[in-house]
C-alpha positions as CSV (number, residue, x, y, z in Angstrom):
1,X,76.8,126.3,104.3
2,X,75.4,122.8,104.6
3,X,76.9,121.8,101.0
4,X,80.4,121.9,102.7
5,X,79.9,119.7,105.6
6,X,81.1,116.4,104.1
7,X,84.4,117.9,103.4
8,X,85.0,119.5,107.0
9,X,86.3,116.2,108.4
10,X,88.9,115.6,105.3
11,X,91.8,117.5,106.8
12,X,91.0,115.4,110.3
13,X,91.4,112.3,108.7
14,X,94.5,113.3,106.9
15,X,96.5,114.2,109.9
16,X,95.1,111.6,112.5
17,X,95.3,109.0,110.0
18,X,96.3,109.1,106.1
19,X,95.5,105.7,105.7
20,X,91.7,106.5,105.9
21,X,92.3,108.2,102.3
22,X,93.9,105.1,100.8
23,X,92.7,102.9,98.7
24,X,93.8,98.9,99.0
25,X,94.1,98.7,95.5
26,X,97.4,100.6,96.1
27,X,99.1,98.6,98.1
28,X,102.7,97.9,98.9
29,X,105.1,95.8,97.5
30,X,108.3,96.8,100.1
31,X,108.4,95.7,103.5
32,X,107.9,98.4,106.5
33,X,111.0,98.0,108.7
34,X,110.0,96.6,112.0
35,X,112.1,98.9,113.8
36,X,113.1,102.6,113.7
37,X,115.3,104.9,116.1
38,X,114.0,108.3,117.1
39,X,115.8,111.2,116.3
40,X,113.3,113.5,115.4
41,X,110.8,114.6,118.4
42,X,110.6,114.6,122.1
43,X,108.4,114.0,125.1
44,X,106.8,117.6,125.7
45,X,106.2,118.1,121.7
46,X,102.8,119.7,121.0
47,X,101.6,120.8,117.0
48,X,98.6,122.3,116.4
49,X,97.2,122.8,112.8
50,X,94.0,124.8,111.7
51,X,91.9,123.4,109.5
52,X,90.5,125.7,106.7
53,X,88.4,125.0,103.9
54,X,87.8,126.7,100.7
55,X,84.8,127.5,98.4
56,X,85.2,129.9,95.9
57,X,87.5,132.7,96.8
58,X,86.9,132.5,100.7
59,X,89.0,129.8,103.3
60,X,86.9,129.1,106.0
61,X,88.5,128.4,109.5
62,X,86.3,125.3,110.3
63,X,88.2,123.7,113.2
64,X,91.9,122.6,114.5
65,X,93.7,119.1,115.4
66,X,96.5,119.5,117.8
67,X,99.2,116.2,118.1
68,X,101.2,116.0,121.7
69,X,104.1,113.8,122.5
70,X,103.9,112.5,126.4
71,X,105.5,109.9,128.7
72,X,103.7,107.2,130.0
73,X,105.3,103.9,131.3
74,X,108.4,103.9,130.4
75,X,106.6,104.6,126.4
76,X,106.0,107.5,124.3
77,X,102.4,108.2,124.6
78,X,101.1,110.0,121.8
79,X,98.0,111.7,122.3
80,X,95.8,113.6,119.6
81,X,92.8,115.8,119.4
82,X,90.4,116.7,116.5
83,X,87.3,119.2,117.0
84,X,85.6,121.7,114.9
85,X,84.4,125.2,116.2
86,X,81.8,125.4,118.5
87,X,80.4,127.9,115.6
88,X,80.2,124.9,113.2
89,X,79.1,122.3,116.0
90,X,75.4,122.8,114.7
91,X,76.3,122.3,111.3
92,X,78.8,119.3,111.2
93,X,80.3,118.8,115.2
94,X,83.5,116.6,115.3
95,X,85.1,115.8,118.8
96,X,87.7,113.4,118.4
97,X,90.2,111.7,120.7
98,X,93.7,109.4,120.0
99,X,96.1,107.7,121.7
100,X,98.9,105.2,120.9
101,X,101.3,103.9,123.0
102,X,104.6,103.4,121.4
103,X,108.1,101.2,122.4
104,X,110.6,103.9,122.8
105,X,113.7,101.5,120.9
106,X,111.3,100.3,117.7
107,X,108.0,103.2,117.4
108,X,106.0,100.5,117.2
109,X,102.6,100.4,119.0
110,X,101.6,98.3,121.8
111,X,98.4,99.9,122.3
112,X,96.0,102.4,120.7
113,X,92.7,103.7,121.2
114,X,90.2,106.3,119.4
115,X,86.9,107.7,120.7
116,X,85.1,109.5,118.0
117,X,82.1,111.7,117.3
118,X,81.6,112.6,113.5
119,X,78.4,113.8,113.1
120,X,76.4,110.8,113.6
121,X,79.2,108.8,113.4
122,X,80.3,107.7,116.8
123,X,83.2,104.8,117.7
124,X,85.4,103.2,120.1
125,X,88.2,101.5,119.1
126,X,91.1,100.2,121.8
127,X,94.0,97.7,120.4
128,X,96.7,95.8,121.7
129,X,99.5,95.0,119.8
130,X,101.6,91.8,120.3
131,X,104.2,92.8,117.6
132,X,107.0,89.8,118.4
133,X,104.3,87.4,117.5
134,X,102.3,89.7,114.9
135,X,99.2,89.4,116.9
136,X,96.4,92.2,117.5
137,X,93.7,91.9,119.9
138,X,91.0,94.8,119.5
139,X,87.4,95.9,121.5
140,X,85.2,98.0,118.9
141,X,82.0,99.1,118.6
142,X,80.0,102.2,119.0
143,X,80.6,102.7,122.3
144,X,83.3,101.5,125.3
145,X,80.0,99.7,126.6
146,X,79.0,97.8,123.6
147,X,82.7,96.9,122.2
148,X,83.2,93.4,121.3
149,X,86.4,91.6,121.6
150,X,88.3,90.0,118.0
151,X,91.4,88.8,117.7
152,X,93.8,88.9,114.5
153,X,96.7,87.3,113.4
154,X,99.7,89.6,110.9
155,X,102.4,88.3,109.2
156,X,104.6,91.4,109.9
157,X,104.9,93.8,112.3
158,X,101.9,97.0,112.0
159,X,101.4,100.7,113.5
160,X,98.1,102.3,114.6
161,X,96.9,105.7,112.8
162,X,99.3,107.6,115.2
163,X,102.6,105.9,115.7
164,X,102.9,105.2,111.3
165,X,103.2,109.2,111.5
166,X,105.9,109.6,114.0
167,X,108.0,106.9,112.9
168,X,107.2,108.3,109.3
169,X,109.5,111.3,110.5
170,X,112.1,109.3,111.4
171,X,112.8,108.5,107.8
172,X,116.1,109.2,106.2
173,X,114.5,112.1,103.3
174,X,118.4,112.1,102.0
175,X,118.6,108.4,100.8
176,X,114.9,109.1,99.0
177,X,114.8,110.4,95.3
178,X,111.7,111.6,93.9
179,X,109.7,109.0,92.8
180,X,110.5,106.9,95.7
181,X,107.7,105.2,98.2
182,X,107.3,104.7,101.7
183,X,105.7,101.5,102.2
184,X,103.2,101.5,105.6
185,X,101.4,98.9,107.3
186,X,98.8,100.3,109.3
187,X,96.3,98.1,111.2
188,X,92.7,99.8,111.4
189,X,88.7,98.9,112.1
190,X,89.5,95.6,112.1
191,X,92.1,95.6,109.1
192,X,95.3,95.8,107.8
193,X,96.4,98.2,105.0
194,X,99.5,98.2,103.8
195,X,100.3,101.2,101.8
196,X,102.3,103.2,100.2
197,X,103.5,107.2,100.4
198,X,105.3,108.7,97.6
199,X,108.4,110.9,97.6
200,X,107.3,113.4,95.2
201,X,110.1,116.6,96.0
202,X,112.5,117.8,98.0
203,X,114.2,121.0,99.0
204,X,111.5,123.1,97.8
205,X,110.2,126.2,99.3
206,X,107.0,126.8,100.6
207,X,105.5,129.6,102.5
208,X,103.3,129.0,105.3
209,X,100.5,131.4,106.4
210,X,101.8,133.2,109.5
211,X,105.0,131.1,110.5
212,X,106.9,132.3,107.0
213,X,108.7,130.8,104.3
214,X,110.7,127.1,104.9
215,X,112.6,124.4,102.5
216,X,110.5,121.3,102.6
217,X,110.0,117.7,101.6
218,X,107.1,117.1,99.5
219,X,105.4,113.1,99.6
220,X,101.4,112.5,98.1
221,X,99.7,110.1,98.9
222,X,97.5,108.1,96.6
223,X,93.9,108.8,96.7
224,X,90.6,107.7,96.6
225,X,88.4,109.2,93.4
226,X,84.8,109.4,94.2
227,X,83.0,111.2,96.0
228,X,85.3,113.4,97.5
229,X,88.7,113.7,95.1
230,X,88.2,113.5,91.6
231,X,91.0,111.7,89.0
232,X,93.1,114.6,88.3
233,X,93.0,115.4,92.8
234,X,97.0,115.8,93.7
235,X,97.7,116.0,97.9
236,X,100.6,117.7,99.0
237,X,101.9,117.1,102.3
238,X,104.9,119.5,103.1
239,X,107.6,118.3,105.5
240,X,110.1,120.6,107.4
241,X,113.3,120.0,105.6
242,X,115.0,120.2,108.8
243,X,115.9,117.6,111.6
244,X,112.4,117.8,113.2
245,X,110.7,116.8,109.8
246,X,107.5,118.1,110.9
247,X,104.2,118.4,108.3
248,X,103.8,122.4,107.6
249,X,100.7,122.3,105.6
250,X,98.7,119.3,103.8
251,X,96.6,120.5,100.8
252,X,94.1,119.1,98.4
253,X,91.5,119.8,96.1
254,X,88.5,117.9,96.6
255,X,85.2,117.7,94.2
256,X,83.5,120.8,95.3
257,X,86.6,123.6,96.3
258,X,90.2,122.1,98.3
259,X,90.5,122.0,102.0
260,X,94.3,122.4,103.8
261,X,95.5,122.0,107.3
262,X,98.3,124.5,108.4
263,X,100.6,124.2,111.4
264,X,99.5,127.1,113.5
265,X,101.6,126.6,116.7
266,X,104.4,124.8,117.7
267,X,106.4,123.5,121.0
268,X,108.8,121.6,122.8
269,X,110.2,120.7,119.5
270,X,113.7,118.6,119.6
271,X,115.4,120.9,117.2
272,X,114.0,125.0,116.6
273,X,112.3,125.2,113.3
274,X,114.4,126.4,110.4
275,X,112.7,129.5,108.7
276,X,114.6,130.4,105.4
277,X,116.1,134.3,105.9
């Protein structure tokens, strides 16, 4: 079992932040728009994905992440959780905790905060975002106690690891051929990245494991070869092809077997999900 731990928190990254998987060698040459309206979710929302990995002919239920859309002062308060089983908690444990703080008329961030424990690997992170003059002001460290204070100046507007995936489902699939890219300016551990997320399909049908089958969008990000993905590595992230434009499933092999995270519950969605008959 302890071959497969490094790969248990791939999934987790992926949903709570794709950016983690990019490399800067890839990066942008279209400008994020600074402002996009929600039509897409609603305060009450709450997803919840299991996160499986595979080696050899058996998928391994490892842990879960679960996303929730709330209300807080006068924002959208996005709040996410990442854990593995209490099963694998000896093995590799992973308790992490999100929040971003969004502007209800743009989805850009004001502030953001993680608190994470990945093994050994434990952070705080808390940002403020001062996105009319393109200034960020962040406290990091390993702990809340220890977190220094550094400030940063942008030359554009920039979302946190939560808010880039809600206003990424805001996007209008039916002006994007395949081929097309989604550029993203994420600011993270002391850094912007500004990225890109490629339109690979659309209208395809996928079937997911206990919710059925479903038309969906298909975008892949580019990734990292190494360690983990090798060159010929291709991830699929499969969007609802409906008005919530939700993520279904995320796939990808990986060096040693492919890990996926499937939506396993759903609710308070804007719109009800759109199961092909």
């Amino acid at each position: 079992m302890r071959t497969i731990n490094k790969y248990y928190l791939i999934p987790f990254i992926l949903l709570i932040g794709l950016v983690q998987l990019f490399s800067q060698d890839f990066s942008s040459t279209k400008e994020m728009p600074c402002e996009m309206t929600n039509n897409n979710f609603q305060v009450g929302e709450k997803l919840t994905y299991t996160v499986y990995y595979n080696w050899g002919y058996l998928w391994i239920s490892a842990g879960e992440v679960s996303f929730e859309v709330k209300e807080a002062d006068d924002q959208y308060h996005f709040v996410c959780h990442g854990r593995t089983y209490k099963r694998y908690d000896p093995i590799f444990k992973v308790r992490d905790y999100f929040e971003s703080k969004v502007d209800t008329t743009t989805l850009l961030p004001t502030h953001f905060k993680r608190e994470v424990e990945e093994g050994k690997y434990i952070r705080f992170d808390s940002i403020s975002f001062n996105q009319d003059d393109y200034l960020v002001k962040e406290y990091i460290g390993n702990k809340r106690e220890t977190a220094k204070e550094q400030s940063f100046s942008l030359n554009h507007c920039a979302h946190d690891l939560l808010s880039i995936i809600y206003s990424l489902r805001n996007t209008d699939v039916d002006v994007l051929s395949p081929g097309d890219v989604l550029p993203m300016d994420v600011f993270f551990d002391k850094e912007l990245f500004s990225l890109n997320l490629n339109y690979a399909d659309y209208h395809a049908k996928k079937d997911i494991k206990d919710l059925g089958e479903y038309s969906v969008s298909v975008f892949q990000p580019t990734l990292v070869t190494g360690n983990v993905f090798t060159e010929e590595a291709v991830m699929n992230i499969y969007i609802s092809d409906d008005n919530n434009k939700i993520p279904l499933l995320i796939e990808s092999p990986v060096s040693v077997g492919s890990v996926k995270a499937v939506l396993s519950n759903y609710e308070g969605l804007m719109y009800p999900l759109e199961e092909i008959e």
